[in-house]
C-alpha positions as CSV (number, residue, x, y, z in Angstrom):
1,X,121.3,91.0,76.7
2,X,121.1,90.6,73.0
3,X,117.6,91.0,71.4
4,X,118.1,91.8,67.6
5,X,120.7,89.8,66.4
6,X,119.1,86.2,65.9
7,X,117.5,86.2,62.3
8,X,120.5,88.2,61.2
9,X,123.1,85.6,62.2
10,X,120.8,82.9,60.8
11,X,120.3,85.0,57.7
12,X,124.1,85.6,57.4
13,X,124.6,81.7,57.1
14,X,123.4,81.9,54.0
15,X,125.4,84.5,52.9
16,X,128.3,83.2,53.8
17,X,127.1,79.9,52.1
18,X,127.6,81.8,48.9
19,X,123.9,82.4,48.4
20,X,122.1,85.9,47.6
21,X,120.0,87.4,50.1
22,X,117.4,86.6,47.3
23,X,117.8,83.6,47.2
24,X,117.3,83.1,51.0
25,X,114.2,85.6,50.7
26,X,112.9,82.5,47.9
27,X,113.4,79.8,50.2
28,X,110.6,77.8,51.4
29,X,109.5,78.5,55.2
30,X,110.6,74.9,56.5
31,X,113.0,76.3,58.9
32,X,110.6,76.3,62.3
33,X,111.3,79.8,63.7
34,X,112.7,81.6,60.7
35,X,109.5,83.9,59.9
36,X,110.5,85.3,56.2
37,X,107.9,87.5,56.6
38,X,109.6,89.9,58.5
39,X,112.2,90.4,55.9
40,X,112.4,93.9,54.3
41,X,113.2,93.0,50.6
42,X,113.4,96.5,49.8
43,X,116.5,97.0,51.7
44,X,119.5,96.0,50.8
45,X,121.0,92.9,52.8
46,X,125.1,94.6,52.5
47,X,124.1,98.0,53.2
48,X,121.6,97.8,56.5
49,X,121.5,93.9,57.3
50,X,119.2,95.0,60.1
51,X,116.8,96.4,57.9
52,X,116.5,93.4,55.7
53,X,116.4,90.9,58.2
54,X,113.6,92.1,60.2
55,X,112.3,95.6,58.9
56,X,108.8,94.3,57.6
57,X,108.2,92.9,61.1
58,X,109.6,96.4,63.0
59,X,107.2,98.6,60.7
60,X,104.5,96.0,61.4
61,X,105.3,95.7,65.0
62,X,105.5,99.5,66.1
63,X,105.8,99.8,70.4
64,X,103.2,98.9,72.1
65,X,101.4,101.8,74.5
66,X,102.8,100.2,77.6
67,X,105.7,99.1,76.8
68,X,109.4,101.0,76.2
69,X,111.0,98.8,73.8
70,X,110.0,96.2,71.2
71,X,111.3,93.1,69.5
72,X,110.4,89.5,69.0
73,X,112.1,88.7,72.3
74,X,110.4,91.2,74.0
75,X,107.3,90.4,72.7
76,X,107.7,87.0,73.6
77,X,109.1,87.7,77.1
78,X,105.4,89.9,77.9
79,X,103.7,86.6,76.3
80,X,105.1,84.8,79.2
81,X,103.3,86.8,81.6
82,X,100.7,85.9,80.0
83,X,101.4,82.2,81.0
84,X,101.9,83.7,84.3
85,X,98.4,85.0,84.0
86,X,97.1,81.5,83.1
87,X,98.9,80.4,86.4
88,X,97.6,82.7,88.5
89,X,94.2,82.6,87.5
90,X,93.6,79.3,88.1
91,X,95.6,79.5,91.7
92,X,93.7,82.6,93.0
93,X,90.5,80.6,92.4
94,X,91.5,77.9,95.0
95,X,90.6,79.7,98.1
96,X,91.0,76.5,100.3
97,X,94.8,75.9,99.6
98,X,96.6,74.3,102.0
99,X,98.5,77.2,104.4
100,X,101.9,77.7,103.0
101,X,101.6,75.8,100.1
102,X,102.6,77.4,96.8
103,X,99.3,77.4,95.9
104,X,98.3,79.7,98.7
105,X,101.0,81.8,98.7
106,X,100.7,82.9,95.1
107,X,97.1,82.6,94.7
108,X,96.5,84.7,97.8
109,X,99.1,87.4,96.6
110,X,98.2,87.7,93.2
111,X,94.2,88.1,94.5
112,X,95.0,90.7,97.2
113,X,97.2,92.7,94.5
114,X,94.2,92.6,91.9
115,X,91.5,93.4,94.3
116,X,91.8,97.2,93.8
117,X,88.3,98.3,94.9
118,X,90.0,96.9,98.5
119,X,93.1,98.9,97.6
120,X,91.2,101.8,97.3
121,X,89.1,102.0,100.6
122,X,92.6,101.2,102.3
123,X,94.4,104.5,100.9
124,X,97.1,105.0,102.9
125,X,95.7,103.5,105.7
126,X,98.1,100.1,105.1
127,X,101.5,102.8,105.6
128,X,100.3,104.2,109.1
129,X,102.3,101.8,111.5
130,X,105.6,102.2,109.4
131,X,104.7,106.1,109.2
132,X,104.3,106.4,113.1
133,X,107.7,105.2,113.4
134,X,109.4,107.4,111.5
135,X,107.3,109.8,113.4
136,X,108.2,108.8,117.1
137,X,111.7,109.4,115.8
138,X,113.4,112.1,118.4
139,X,117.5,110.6,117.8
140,X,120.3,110.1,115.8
141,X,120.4,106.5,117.0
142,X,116.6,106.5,116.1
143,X,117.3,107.6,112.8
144,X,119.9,104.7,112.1
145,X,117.3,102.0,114.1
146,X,114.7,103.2,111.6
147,X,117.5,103.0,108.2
148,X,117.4,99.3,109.9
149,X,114.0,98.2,109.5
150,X,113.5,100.1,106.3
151,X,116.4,98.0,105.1
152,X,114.6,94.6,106.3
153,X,111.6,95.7,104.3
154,X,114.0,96.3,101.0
155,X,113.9,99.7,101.4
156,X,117.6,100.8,101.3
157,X,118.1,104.1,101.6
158,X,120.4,106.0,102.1
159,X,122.9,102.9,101.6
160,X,121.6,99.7,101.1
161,X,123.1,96.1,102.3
162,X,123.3,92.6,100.3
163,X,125.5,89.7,100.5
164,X,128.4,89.1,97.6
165,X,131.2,87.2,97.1
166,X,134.4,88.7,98.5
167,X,136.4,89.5,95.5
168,X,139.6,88.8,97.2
169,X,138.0,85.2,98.3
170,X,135.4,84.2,95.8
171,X,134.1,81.1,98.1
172,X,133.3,83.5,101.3
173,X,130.2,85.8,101.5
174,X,130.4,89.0,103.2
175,X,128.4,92.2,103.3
176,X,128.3,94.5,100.4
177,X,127.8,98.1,101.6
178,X,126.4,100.0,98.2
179,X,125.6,103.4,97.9
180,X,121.7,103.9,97.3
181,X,118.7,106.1,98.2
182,X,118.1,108.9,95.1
183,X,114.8,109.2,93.6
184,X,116.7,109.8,90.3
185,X,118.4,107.3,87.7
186,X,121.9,108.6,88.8
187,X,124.3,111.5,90.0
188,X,124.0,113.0,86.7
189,X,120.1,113.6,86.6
190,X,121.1,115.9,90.0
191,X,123.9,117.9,88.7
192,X,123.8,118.6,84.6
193,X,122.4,121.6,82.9
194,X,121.5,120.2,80.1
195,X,117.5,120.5,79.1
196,X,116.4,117.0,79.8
197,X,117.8,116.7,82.9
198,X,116.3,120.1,84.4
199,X,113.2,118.6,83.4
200,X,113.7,115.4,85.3
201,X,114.6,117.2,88.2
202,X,111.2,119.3,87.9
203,X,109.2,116.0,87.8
204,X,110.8,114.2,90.2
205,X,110.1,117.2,92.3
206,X,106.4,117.4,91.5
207,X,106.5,113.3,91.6
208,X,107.6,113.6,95.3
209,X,105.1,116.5,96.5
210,X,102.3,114.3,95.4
211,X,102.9,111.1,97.4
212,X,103.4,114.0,100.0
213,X,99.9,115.4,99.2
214,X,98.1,111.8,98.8
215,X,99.6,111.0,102.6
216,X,97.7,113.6,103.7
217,X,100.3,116.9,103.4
218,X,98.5,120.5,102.7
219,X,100.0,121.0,99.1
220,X,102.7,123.9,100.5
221,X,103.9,121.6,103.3
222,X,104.4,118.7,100.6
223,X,106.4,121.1,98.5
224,X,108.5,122.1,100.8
225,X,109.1,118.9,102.2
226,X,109.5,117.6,98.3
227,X,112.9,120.1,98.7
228,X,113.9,118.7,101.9
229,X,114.1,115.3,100.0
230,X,116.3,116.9,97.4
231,X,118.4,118.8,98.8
232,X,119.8,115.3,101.3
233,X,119.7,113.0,97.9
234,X,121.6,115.9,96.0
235,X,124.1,115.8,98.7
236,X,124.4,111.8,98.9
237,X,124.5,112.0,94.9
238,X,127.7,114.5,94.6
239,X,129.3,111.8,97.1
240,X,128.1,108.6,94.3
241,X,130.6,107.3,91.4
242,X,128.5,108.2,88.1
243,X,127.8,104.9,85.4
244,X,131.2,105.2,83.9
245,X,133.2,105.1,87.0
246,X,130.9,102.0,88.6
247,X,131.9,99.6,85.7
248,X,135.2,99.5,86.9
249,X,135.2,96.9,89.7
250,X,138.3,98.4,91.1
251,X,136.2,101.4,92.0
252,X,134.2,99.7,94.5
253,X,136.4,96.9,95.7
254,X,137.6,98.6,99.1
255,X,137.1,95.5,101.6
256,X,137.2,96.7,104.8
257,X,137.3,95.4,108.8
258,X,134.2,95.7,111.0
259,X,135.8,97.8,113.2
260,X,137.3,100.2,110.7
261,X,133.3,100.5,109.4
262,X,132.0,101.7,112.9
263,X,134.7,103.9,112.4
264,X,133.7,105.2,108.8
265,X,130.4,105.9,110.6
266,X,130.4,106.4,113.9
267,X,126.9,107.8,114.4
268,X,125.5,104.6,112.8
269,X,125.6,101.1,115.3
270,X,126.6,98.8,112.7
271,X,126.3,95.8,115.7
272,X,122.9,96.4,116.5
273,X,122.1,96.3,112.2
274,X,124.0,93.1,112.1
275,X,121.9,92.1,115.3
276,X,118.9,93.0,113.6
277,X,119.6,91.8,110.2
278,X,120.6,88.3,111.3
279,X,124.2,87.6,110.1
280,X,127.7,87.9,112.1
281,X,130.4,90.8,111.9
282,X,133.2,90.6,109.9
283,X,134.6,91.9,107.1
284,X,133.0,94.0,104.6
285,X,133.6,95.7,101.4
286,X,132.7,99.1,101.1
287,X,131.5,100.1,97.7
288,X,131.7,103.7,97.5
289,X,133.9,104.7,100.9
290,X,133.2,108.6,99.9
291,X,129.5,107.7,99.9
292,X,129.6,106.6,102.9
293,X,131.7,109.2,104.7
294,X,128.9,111.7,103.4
295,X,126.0,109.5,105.2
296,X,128.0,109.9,108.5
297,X,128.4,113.4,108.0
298,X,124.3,113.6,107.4
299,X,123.7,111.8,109.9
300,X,125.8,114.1,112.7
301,X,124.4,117.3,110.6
302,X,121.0,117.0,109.2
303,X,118.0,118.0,111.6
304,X,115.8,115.1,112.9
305,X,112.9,116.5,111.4
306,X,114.3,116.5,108.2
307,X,115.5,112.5,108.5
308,X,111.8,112.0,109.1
309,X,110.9,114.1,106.3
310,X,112.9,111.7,104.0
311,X,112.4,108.6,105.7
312,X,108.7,109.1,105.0
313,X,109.8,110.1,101.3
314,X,111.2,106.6,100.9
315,X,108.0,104.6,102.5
316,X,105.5,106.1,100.1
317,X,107.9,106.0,97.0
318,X,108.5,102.2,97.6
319,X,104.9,101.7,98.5
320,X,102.8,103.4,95.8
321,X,103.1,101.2,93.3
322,X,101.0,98.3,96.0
323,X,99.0,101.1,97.2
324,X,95.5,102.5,95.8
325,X,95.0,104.0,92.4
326,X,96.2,107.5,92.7
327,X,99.3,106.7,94.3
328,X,99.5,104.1,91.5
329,X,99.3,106.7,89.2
330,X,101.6,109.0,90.7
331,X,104.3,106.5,90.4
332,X,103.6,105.4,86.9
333,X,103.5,109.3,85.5
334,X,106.8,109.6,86.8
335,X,108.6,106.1,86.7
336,X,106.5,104.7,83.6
337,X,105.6,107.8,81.2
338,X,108.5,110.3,82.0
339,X,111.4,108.2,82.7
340,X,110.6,105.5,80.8
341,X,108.6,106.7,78.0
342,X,105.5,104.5,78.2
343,X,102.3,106.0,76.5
344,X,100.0,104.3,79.1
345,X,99.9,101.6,82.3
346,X,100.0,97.9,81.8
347,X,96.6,96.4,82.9
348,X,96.5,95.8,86.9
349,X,97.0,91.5,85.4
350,X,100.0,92.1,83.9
351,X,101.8,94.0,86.8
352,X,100.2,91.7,89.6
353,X,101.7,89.6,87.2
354,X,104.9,90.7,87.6
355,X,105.0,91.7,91.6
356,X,104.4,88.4,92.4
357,X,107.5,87.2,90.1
358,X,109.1,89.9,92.1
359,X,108.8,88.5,95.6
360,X,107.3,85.3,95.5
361,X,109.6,84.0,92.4
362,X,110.8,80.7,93.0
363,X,107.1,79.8,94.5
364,X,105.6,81.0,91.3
365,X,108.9,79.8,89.0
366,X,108.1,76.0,90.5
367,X,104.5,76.2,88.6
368,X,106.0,78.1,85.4
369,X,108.8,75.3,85.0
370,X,106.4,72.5,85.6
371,X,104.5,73.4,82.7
372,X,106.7,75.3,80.0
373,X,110.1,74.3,80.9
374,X,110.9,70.0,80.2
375,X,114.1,68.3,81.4
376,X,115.0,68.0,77.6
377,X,114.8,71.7,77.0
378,X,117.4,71.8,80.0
379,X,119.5,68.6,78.3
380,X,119.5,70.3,74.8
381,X,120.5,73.7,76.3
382,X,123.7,72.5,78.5
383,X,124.4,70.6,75.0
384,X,124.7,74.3,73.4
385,X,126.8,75.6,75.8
386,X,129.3,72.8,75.6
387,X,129.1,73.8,71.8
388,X,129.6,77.3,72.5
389,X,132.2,77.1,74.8
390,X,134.2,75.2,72.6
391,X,133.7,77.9,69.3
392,X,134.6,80.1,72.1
393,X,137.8,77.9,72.8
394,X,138.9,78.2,69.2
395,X,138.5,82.0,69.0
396,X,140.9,82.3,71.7
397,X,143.3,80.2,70.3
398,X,143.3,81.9,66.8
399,X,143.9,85.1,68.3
400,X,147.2,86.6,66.6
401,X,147.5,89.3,69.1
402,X,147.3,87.3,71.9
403,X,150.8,85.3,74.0
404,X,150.3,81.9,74.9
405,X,150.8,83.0,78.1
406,X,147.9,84.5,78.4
407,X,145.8,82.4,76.3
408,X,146.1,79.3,78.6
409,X,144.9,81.8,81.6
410,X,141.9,82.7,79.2
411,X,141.6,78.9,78.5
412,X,141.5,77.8,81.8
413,X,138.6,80.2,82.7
414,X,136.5,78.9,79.9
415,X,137.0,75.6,81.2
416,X,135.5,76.8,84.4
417,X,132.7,78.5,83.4
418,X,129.5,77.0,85.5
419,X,126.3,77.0,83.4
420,X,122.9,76.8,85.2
421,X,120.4,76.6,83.0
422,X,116.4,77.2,83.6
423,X,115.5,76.7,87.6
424,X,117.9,76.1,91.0
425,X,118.1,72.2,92.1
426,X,117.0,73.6,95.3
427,X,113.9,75.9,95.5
428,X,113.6,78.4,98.2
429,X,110.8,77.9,101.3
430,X,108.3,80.8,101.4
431,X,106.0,78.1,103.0
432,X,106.8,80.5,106.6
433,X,105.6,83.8,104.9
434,X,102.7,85.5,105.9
435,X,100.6,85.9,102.7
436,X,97.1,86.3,103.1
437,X,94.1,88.5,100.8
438,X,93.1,90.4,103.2
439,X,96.0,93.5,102.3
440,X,98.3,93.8,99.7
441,X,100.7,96.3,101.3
442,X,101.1,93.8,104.2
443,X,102.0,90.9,101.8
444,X,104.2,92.7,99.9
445,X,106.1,93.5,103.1
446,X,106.1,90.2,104.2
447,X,107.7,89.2,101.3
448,X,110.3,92.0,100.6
449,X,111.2,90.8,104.7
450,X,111.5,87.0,103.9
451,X,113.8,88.2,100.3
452,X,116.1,90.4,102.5
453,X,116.3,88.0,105.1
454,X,117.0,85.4,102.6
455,X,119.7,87.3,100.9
456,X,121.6,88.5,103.9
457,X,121.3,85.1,105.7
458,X,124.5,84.3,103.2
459,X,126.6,86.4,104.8
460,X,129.6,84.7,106.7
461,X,129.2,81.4,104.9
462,X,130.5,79.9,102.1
463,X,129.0,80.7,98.6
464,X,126.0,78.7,98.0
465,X,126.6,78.3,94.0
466,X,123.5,76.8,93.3
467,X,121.6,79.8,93.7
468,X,120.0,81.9,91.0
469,X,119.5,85.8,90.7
470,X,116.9,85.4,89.0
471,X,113.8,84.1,88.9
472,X,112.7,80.9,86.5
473,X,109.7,82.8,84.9
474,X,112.4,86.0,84.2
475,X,112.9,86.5,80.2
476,X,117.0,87.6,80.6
477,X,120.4,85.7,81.1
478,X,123.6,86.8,83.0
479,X,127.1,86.5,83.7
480,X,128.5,86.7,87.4
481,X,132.0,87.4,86.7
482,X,133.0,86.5,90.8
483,X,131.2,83.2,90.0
484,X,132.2,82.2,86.6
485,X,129.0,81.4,86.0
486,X,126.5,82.0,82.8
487,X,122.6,81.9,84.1
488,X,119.8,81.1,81.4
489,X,116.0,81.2,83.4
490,X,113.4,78.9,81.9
491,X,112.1,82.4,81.0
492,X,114.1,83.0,78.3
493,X,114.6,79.5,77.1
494,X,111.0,79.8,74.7
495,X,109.9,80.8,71.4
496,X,111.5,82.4,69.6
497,X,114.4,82.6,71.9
498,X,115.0,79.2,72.1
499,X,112.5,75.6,71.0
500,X,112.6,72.1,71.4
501,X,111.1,72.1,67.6
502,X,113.5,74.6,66.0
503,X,116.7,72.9,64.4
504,X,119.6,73.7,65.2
505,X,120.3,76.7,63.0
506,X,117.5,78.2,64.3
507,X,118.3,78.2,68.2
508,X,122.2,78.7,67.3
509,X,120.9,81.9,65.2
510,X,118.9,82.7,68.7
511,X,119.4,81.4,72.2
512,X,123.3,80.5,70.7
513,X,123.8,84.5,70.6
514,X,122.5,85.0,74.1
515,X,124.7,81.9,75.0
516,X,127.9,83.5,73.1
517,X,126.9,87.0,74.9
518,X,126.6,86.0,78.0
519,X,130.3,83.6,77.4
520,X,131.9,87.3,76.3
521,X,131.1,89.0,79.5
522,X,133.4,86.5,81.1
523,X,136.1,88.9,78.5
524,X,134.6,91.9,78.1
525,X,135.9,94.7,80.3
526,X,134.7,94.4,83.2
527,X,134.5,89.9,83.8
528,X,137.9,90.7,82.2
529,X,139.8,91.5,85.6
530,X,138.7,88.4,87.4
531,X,140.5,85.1,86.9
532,X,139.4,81.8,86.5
533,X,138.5,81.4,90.3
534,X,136.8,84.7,90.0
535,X,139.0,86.8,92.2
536,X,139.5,90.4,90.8
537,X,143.1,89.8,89.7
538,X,144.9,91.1,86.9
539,X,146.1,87.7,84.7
540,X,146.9,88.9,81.5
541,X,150.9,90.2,80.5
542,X,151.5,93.4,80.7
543,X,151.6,93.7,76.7
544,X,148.1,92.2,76.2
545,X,146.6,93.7,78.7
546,X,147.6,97.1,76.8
547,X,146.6,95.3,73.6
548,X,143.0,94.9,74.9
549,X,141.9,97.7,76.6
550,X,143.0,99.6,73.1
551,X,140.7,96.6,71.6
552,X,137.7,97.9,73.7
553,X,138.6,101.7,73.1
554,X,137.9,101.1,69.7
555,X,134.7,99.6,70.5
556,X,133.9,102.7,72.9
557,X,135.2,105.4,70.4
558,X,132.4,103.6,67.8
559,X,129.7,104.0,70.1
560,X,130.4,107.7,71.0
561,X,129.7,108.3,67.6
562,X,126.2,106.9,67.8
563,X,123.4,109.4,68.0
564,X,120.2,108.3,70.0
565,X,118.2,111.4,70.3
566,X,119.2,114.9,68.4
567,X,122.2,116.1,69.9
568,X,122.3,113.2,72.5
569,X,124.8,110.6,71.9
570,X,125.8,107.1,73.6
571,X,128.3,106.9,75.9
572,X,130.9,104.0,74.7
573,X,132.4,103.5,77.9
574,X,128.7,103.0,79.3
575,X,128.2,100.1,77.3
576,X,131.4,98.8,76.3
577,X,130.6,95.2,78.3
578,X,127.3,94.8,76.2
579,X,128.9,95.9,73.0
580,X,131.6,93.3,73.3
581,X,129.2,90.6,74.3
582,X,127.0,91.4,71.2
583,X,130.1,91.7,69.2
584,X,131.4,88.0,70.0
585,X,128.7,86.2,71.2
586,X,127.3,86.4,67.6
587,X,130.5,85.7,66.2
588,X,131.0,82.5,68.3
589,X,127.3,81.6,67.7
């Protein structure tokens, strides 16, 4: 995503007009969106154009308590949930909505979560039936029949399950086998000596021996139970690709037969999990085959009672957040104010808010759209797209680096691009889901079941390419590089992002650069390696393929260089696919 860019590309307009950055700083405020006021006029435009364009509003605007990150877009994306809250509000107060009506469904889930005096009295309580299982486990095959129904409630751990398009065969969905279950960010937070990441390992520690403690554990058995836990996730992460090596999609494309997965892992029925799970055998693709060969060899050599212990591990960690306060606050001292950096909770609104997005979103998105999102918003943005593709179009062909060869291959994808812009044409059905006030654990549940059933209800059909993955109220974009598709929600698609009011410097200056960015990805090196019909297949010559990825080392040598805390520096390979996107969606903009 790009979120600092938009005043600047405006602002550089004028500069390339021939007119000082004084001049622009003199011009009357007619431009709706343009807020001269954040201009820094003590800095100097050709020295730190960041500075000048919007350093008045950063130094007026410091981070909020709550929140990790600030901008104008981010502000404006946590305004949204305050439309959401506007929503909600008014739902939760109609306590005789139809059954199943959207009304209901998010009324009745967004009162549940904000009744916390209820959530309190409950405790743990809500977890018991789901704990008693793990519990009554005595088996290997219990331990995979209980990796099942974890899974259907979106727990995935130790691996997790989703349907994607088949690389190979864009238009088919099959299962996507991804390696999951750590309590840290990544393989690296298990294994490096380096100060920050011995202190991560200390809290995640601590972090897991409370929700140990709060379920009812004596505070030794909790911490030793809280190194059980570690000691099978440091295992599963020494078997995990780190960041780097997951943004090549080569790396995890290993399709694979159904028959040569029961053989991966033999101790794990992979018929019975498809029985369960709802969707046919077939053909998979294996992300991380190494990953997985170390589940099999847990599951054949780790004790039962330690399963259980980390089975139980995974329950509380994905519950506490719906749970009562001190669970809440367990989870938000280690996923909100360590690894995140947030000085204090968002209100109990704004994150009811937000888990009702979550799981219910396309019930809740149908309200949002209705209200903030018109059909000419969604006419004016398909307009910009066309307009975007075709500066796009023209970059390509002035490229002096680039055969023609290869050109009409790059030209031919951008003709196939597929924009969806603000909401599907189809809305999901949650009128079946069991939502009700009386406990939030149990709607939450319900919900994460009907999302996973959802999902993996795909697999073994043809790609339904109407679908979004992600919600209308959401304030992002993306790029699905198997799809050839660019994805705007209504979310993102308001002030100052993007307005019906705003000319069309303005929303070129904004929403344009998110269009470009998300454009770029389709080139960037990752989208790259898929072809027009979004099959990971190499379609550039030999000599401008070479040509490229010495384009994008430059880019990543750059970024190396860029220190983000003292003596911790970015990792240009990390974020070559955002840099490039930044790069030329504001050029194309």
């Amino acid at each position: 995503m790009v979120t600092r860019v938009r005043a600047a590309v405006v602002l550089a307009a004028f500069l390339a007009s021939g007119r000082s950055p004084s001049a622009f700083a003199e011009e009357p405020n007619t431009l709706k969106g343009i807020e001269l006021s954040d201009i820094d006029r003590s800095a100097d435009a050709c020295t730190d154009f960041f500075e000048f364009s919007n350093g008045a509003w950063r130094s007026a605007n410091p981070i909020p308590p709550s929140m990790s990150r600030w901008s104008r877009r981010w502000q404006a994306g946590e305004s949204a949930k305050e439309q959401l809250k506007g929503i909600l509000d008014e739902t939760a107060a109609k306590k005789d909505a139809p059954k199943g009506s959207i009304d209901q469904l998010v009324g009745d889930y967004y009162a549940a979560c904000m009744d916390m005096s209820a959530r309190n009295a409950a405790g743990v309580a809500p977890l018991k039936p789901y704990l008693a299982e793990i519990d009554a486990i005595k088996t290997t095959a219990d331990v995979g029949r209980e990796i099942d129904r974890l899974h259907a409630m979106g727990i995935p751990a130790p691996f997790g399950v989703a349907a994607g398009s088949d690389n190979h065969n864009p238009n088919d969905v099959i299962a996507q086998i991804y390696a999951s279950g750590l309590g840290l960010p990544d393989r690296d937070y298990y294994f490096k000596p380096e100060p920050r990441f011995v202190e991560a390992r200390a809290k995640y520690l601590a972090y897991v021996q409370k929700l140990f403690e709060l379920a009812g554990r004596s505070p030794a058995k909790a911490k030793a139970d809280a190194a059980t836990v570690f000691a099978i996730e440091k295992k599963l992460a020494a078997a995990s690709l780190d960041r780097v090596a997951l943004r090549d999609p080569k790396a995890t494309d290993h399709k694979t037969t159904w028959a040569a997965l029961q053989k991966m892992t033999p101790a794990f029925d992979w018929t019975l999990y498809a029985k369960a799970a709802g969707f046919p055998p077939g053909d998979v693709n294996v992300n991380e085959p190494k990953f997985m060969a170390e589940v099999q060899k847990l599951l054949v050599s780790t004790p039962i009672a330690e399963w259980k212990t980390y089975l139980t591990l995974q329950v509380l960690d994905a519950a506490a957040p719906s749970l009562s306060e001190p669970f809440v606050q367990a989870s938000y001292e280690y996923g909100g104010a360590f690894l995140r950096g947030e000085k204090e909770m968002k209100p109990l609104w704004k994150r009811c808010a937000e888990s009702t997005d979550r799981q219910l979103g396309e019930a809740l998105g149908q309200k949002y759209v209705e209200k903030y999102f018109p059909p000419e918003a969604k006419a004016r943005m398909l307009e910009m797209v066309r307009n975007l593709q075709l500066a796009m179009k023209e970059t390509i062909e002035g490229l002096d680096w680039m055969s023609a060869a290869t050109k009409a291959r790059a030209l031919e994808k951008l003709t196939t691009f597929n924009p969806k812009i603000g909401y599907p044409d189809k809305w999901k059905d949650y009128s079946k889901v069991p939502i009700s006030r009386a406990s939030f654990v149990s709607d939450v549940v319900a919900a994460r079941n009907f999302n996973v059933e959802d999902d993996l209800a795909q697999i073994g059909k043809p790609v339904d390419r109407g679908r979004f993955g992600m919600t209308p109220p959401t304030s992002n974009a993306y790029y699905n590089p198997s799809l050839n598709e660019i994805v705007f929600p209504a979310g993102i698609l308001q002030p100052p992002a993007f307005s019906l009011e705003a000319n069309d410097a303005v929303n070129y200056g904004a929403i344009g650069v998110v269009i470009g960015h998300e454009i770029s990805h389709g080139y960037d090196d990752q989208g790259a390696q898929y072809d027009a019909q979004g099959r990971l297949k190499n379609w550039w010559s030999d000599e401008d393929l070479k040509k490229f990825q010495a384009k994008t080392q430059c880019i990543a040598d750059q970024y190396d260089q860029y220190e983000v805390d003292p003596g911790v520096f970015q990792k240009g390979k990390l974020v070559t696919g955002e840099s490039v996107g930044d790069l030329a969606g504001a050029r194309i903009a």
